[in-house]
C-alpha positions as CSV (number, residue, x, y, z in Angstrom):
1,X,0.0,0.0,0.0
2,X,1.8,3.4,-1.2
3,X,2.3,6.3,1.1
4,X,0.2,9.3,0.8
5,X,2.7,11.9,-0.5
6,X,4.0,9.4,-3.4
7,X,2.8,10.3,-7.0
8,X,-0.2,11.0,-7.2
9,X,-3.4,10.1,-10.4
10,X,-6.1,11.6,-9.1
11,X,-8.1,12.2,-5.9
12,X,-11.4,11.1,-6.1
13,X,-14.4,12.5,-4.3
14,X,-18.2,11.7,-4.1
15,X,-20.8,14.6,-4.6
16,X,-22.4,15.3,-1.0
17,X,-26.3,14.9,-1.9
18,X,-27.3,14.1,2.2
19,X,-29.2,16.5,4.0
20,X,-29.3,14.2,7.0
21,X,-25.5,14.5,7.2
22,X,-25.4,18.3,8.0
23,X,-28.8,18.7,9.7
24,X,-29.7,22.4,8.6
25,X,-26.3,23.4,6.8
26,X,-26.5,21.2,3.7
27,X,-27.2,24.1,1.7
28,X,-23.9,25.3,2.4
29,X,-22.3,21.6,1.5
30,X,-22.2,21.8,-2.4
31,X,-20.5,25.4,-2.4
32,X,-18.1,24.5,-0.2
33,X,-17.2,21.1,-2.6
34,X,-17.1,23.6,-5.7
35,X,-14.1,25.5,-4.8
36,X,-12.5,22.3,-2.7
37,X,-13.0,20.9,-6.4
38,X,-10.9,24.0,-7.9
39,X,-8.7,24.0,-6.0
40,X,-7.3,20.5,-5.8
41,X,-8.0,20.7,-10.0
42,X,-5.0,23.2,-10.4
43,X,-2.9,20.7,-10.2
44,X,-4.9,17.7,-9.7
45,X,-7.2,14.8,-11.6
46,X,-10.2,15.3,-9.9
47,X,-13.2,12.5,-10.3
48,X,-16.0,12.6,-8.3
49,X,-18.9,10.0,-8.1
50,X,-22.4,11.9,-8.9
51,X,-25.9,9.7,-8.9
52,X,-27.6,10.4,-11.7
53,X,-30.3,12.5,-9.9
54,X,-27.8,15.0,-8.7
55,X,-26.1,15.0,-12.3
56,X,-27.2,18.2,-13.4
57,X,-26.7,20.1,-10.2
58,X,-23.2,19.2,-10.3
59,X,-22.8,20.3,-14.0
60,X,-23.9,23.5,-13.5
61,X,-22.0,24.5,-10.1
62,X,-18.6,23.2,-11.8
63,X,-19.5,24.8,-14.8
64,X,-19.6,21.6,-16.9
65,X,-21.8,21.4,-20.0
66,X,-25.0,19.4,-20.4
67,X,-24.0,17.1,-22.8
68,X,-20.1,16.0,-21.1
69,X,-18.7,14.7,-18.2
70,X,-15.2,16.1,-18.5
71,X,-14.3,20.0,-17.9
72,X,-10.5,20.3,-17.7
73,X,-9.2,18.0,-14.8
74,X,-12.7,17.3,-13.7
75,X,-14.2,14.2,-14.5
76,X,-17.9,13.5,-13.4
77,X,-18.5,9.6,-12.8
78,X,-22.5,9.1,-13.0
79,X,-23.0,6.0,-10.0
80,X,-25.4,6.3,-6.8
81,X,-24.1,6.7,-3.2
82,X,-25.6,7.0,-0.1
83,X,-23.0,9.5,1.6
84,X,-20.1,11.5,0.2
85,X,-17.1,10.0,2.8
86,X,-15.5,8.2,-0.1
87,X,-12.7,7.7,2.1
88,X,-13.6,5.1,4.2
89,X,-15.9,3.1,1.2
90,X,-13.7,3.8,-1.6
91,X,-11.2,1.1,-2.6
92,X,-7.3,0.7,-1.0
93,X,-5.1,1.0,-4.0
94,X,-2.5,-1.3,-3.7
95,X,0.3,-2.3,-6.1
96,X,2.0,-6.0,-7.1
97,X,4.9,-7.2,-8.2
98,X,4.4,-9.8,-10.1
99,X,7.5,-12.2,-10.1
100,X,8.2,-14.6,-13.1
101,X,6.1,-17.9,-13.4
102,X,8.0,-19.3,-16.4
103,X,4.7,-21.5,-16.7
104,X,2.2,-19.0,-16.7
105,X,4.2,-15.9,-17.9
106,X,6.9,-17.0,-20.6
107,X,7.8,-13.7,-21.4
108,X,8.8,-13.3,-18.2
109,X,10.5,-15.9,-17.9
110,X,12.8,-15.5,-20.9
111,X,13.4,-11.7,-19.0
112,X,13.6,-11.4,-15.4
113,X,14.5,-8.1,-15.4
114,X,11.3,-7.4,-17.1
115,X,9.6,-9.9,-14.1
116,X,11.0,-8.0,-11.7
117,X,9.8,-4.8,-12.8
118,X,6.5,-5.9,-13.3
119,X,3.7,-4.2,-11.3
120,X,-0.2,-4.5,-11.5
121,X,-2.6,-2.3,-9.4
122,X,-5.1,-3.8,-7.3
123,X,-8.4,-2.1,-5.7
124,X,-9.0,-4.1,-2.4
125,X,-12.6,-3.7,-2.0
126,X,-13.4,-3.8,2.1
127,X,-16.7,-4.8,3.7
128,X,-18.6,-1.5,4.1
129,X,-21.5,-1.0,6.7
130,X,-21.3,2.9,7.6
131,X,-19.2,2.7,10.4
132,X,-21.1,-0.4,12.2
133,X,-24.8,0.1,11.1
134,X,-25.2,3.5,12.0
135,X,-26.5,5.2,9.2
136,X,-28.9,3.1,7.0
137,X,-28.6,2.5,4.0
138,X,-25.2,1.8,2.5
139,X,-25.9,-0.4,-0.1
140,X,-24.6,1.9,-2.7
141,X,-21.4,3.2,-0.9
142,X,-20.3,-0.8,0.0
143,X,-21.0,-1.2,-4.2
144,X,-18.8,1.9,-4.7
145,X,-15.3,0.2,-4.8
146,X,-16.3,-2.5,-7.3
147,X,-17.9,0.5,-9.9
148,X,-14.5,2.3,-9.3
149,X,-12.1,0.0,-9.9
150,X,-14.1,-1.1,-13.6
151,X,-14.0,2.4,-14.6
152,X,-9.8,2.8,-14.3
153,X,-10.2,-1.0,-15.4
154,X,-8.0,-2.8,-12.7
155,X,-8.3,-6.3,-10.5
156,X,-10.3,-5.7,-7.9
157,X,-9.9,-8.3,-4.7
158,X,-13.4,-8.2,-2.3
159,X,-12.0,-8.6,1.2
160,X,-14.7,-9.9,3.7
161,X,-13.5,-7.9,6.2
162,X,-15.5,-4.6,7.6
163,X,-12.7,-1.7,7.5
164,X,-12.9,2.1,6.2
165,X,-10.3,3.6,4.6
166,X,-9.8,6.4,7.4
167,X,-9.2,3.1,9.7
168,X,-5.7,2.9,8.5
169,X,-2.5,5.0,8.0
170,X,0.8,3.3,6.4
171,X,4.3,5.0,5.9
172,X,4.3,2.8,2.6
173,X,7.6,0.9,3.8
174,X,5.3,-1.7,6.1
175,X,4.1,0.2,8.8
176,X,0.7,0.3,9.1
177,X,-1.2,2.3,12.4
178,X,-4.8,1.8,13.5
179,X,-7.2,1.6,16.2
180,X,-9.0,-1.4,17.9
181,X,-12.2,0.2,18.0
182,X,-12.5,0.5,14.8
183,X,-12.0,-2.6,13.8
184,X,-12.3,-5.4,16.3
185,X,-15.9,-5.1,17.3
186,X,-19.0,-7.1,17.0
187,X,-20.6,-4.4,14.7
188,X,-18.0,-4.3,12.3
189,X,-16.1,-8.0,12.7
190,X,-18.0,-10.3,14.7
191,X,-16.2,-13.4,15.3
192,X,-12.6,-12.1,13.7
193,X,-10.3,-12.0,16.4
194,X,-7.4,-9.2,16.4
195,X,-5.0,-12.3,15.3
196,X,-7.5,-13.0,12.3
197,X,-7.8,-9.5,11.5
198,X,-3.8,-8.6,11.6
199,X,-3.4,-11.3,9.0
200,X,-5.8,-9.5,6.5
201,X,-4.0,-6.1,6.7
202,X,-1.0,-8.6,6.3
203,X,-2.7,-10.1,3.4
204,X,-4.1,-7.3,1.5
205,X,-2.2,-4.8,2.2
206,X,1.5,-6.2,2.1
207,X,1.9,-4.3,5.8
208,X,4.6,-6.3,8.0
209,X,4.0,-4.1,11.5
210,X,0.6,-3.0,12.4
211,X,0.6,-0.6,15.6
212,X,-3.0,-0.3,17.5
213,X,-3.4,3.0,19.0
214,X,-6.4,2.4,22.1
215,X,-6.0,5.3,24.0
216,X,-9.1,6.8,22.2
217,X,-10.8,9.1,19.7
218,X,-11.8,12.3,19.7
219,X,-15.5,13.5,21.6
220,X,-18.0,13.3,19.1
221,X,-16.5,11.3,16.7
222,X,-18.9,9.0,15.1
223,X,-16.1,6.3,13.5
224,X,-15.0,5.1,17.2
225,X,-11.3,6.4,16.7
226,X,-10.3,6.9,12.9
227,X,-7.0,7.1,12.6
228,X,-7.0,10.0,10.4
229,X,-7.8,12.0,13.1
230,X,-5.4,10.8,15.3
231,X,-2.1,9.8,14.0
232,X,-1.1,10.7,10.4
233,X,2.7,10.1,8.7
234,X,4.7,12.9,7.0
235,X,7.3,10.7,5.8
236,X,8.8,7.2,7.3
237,X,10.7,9.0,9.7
238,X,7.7,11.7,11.4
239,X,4.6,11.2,12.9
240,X,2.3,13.7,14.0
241,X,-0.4,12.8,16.7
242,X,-3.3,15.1,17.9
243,X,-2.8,15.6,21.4
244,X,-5.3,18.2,23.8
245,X,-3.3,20.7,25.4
246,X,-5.9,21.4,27.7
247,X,-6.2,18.9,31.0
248,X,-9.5,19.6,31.7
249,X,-10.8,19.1,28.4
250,X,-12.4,15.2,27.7
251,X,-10.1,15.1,24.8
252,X,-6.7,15.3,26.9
253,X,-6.0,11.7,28.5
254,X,-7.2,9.9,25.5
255,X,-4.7,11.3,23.3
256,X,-1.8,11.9,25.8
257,X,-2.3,8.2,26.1
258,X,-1.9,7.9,21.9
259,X,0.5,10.0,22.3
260,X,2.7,7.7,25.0
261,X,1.7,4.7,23.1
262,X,3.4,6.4,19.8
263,X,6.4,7.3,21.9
264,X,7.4,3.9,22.8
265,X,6.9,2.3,19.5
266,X,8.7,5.2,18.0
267,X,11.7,4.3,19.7
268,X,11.8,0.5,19.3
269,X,11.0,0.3,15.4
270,X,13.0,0.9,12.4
271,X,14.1,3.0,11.2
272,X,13.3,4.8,14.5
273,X,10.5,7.5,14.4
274,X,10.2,11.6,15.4
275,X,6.6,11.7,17.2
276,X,5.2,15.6,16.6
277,X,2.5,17.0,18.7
278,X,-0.3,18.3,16.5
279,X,-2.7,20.3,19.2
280,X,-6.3,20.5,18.2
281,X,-8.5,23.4,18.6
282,X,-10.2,24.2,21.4
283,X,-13.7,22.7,21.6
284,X,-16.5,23.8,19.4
285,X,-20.1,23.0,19.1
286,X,-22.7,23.0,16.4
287,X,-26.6,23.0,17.6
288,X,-25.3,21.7,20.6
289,X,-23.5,19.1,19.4
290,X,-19.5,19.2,19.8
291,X,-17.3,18.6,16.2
292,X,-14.3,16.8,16.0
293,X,-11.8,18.9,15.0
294,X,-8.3,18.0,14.2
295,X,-5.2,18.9,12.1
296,X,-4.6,15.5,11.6
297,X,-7.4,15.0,8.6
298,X,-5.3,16.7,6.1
299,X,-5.1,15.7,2.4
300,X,-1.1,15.2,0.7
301,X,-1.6,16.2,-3.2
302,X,1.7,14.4,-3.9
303,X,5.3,15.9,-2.2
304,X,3.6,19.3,-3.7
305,X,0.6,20.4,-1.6
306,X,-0.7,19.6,1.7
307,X,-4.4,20.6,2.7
308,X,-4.9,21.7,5.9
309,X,-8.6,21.7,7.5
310,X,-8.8,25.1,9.4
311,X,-11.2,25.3,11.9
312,X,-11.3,29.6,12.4
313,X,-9.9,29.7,15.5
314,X,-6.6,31.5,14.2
315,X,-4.0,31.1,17.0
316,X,-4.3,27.2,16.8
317,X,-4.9,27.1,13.1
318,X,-1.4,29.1,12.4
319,X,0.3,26.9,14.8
320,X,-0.9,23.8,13.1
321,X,0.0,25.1,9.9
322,X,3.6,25.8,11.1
323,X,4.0,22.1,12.4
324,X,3.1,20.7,9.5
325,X,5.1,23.2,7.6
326,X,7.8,22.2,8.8
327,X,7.7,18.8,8.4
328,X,6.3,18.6,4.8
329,X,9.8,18.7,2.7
330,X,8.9,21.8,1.2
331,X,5.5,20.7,-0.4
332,X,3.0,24.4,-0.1
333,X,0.6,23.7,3.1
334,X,-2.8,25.3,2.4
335,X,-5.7,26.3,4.6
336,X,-8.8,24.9,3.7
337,X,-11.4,26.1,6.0
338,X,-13.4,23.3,7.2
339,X,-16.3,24.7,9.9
340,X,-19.4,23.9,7.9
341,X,-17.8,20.6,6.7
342,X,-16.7,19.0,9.8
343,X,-20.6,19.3,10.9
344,X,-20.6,16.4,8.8
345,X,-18.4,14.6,11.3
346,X,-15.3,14.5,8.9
347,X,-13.0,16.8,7.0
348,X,-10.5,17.2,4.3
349,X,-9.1,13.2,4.6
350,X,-12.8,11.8,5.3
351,X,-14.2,13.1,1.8
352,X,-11.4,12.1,-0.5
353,X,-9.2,9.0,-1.6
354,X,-6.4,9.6,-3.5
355,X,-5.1,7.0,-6.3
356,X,-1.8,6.6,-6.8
357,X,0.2,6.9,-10.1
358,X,0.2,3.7,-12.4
């Protein structure tokens, strides 16, 4: 499974059409995907799953004409969904090498440098039921993998594990974080045990150390604990982890306790890792209900851009933005102001699933 910030194809999105997922904001939703769309398109493939229904609308906002799909580096791909968190239903792109087997591949055979060399892109399709049967239906988003992996026409392997995309986080050399909750429970896996489950991200993904983070999630987050909002790689060597600065907030000994858990397998794994502390905002609610901000759910375009979700609250914004800064080998880190998105539950990260280069 690549790394993030390795060459990038495309990112692809799904049009939001919900109104039950921001309860008396949606009308603000679609404006807010236009110039997310723009922006990314300067110097991005964009696709984005539409359902027919919603077809024209999205035409007309991205200024796309009645009669094409395509406008520049946007691309319109007509296919129902329930939701628009592509993220955790859209397929994990992973790549193969494909060693000679003079029997089935005699080509190959006759040139192992050309076996060695060989690669083939898979689209592991995971078990999707919106984040343990929460939010009926999902029929279309679990069938969302298989339609995009026909469209770029690649293999496509149907795991019969439950797992979203925003589950995991991989430094692309093996190392693989993730969280218990998410995964070993009896709404999402009943009967795998965390054994069973390890050797499927073994499996699929071609991991060879998976590290479960169970000191917690973030209050009012409604994945139990998505990594992407915890724990996110820059590069092999730096980690940054959301961490509450505040001791009397709820937030604080759940991830100080990520935070120590990070720290000690930081020092004991190789190569060794630098553990940055990535503070969230303070807290935040919306009709009474408190968002789960964090830094964390940015989006790598490639080693050239970084999105960062901004949450307008300016002091703690800027200083996320000069953590990651720092730490993004030069690539341009960009605020993307995320208050009426994150009412959603989910961000920058959530909404978007990047495919790698073939």
């Amino acid at each position: 499974m690549p790394a993030e910030w390795e060459s990038l194809a495309a990112v692809w999105l799904a049009w939001p059409h919900s109104h039950e997922t921001w309860p008396g904001y949606f009308e603000r939703i679609p404006d807010f995907f236009v110039s997310w769309v723009r922006s990314m398109a300067a110097s991005t493939e964009v696709k984005i799953l539409v359902p027919p229904a919603r077809l024209n609308d999205a035409r007309k906002l991205l200024d796309i004409s009645a009669n094409s799909l395509v406008h520049a580096s946007i691309e319109l791909v007509v296919v129902q969904t329930n939701d628009c968190w592509i993220r955790d239903y859209g397929p994990t792109f992973v790549v193969s090498n494909e060693r000679a087997i003079a029997a089935e591949n005699p080509i190959a055979a006759e040139n192992p440098i050309a076996a060695e060399n060989s690669l083939s892109w898979i689209g592991v399709d995971w078990r999707y039921n919106a984040w343990g049967g929460k939010y009926p239906p999902w029929d279309a988003d679990d069938a969302a993998a298989k339609t995009i992996c026909e469209f770029l026409g690649i293999q496509r392997v149907r795991s019969q594990l439950c797992l979203e995309g925003g589950a995991i986080e991989t430094d692309g050399c093996g190392r693989l974080l993730t969280t218990p909750e998410c995964l070993v429970t009896a709404t999402r896996n009943p009967n795998w045990t965390a054994d069973q489950i390890s050797a499927e991200l073994y499996s699929q993904l071609g991991v060879t150390e998976i590290v479960w983070l169970s000191g917690g999630g973030l209050i009012g987050d409604d994945t139990d604990g998505h990594i992407d909002q915890l724990a996110r790689f820059l590069d092999p060597e730096n980690v940054v982890v959301a961490v509450c600065d505040d001791p009397s907030d709820e937030n604080h000994e759940p991830l100080e306790e990520n935070f120590r858990q990070l720290r000690l397998w930081a020092d004991s794994t190789t190569p060794n890792v630098n553990v940055h502390r990535l503070p969230i905002p303070e807290p935040r609610s919306v009709s009474g209900q408190r968002v789960p901000e964090s830094y964390c759910n940015f989006l790598m375009l490639g080693r050239d851009r970084l999105l960062m979700p901004s949450f307008g609250q300016p002091k703690s914004d800027d200083r996320a933005m000069q953590i990651l800064q720092n730490l993004a080998h030069g690539a341009v880190v960009e605020s993307i102001d995320c208050r009426d998105l994150i009412w959603g539950l989910g961000a920058l990260h959530c909404a978007s699933r990047d495919q790698p280069r073939w």
